[in-house]
N, C-alpha and C positions, 0 to 999 in steps of 0.2 A: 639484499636478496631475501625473499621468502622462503626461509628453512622446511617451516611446517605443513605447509599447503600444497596442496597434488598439481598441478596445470589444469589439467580436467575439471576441479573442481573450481578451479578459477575462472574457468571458462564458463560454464553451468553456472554460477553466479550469474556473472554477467549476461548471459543469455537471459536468465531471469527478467534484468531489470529493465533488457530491452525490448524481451516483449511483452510486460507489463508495457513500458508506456509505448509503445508500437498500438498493443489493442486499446488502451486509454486515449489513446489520439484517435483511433478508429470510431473509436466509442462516445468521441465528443467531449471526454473529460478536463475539465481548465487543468492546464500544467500546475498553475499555483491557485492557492484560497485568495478570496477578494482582500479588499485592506480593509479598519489592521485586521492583518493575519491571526493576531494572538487572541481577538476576539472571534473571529471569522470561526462558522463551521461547516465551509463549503467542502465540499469533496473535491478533494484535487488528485492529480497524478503523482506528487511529489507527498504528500499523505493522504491518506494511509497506503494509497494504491502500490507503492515499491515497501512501505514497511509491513505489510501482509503479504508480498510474495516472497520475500527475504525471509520472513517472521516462517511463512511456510514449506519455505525450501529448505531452512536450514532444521526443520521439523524433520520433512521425510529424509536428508541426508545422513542426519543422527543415526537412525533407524536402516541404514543402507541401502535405502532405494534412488538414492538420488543421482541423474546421469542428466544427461543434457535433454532429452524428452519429454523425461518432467519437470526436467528448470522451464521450459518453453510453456507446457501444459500447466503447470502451474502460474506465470508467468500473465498467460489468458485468463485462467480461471480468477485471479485475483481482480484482475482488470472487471470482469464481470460483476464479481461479487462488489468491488467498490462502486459500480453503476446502477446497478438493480438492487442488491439484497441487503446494503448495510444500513440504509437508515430505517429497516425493518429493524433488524436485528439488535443496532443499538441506535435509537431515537434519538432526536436532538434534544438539549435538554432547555426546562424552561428558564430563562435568561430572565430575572427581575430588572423591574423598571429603575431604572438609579435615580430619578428623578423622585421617589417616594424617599420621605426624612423617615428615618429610623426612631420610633419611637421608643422610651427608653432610657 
């Protein structure tokens, strides 16, 4: 059993993540990055898109605003910003050719 945790807040989480990717599937977002993944820097649903609305809920709950309207409104807004604003904000970076020997 969860000693520490309100229900409410449990609930508001979850809402979070579900409409994060609620609007990320609206939004056309791939659930997962292409393969391999660990080189891959596609935008997916599964990152950054739920660890920026988690990242951001658990921001404004700290600070005592958080209730289930803006687990949801955040939830969207993340979705957004992981479709339109983030390869603004942090670029992709430049990936060297592996195929160049290392001089040296």
């Amino acid at each position: 059993m969860i000693n520490n945790v309100d229900i409410g807040t449990a609930i508001s989480y979850m809402l979070v993540l579900i409409s994060a990717i609620i609007a990320g599937l609206l939004l056309r977002i791939p659930i997962l990055p292409e393969k391999p993944m660990r080189n891959s820097w596609t935008i997916s649903i599964i990152f950054p898109t739920l660890i920026i609305a988690i990242g951001l809920y658990t921001i404004i709950n700290i600070y005592g605003f958080g209730n289930i309207y803006s687990g949801v409104i955040i939830g969207l807004f993340s979705a957004l910003f992981s479709k339109f604003l983030l390869e603004k904000a942090f670029p992709r970076p430049d990936i060297e050719d592996k195929s160049i020997t290392k001089s040296g």
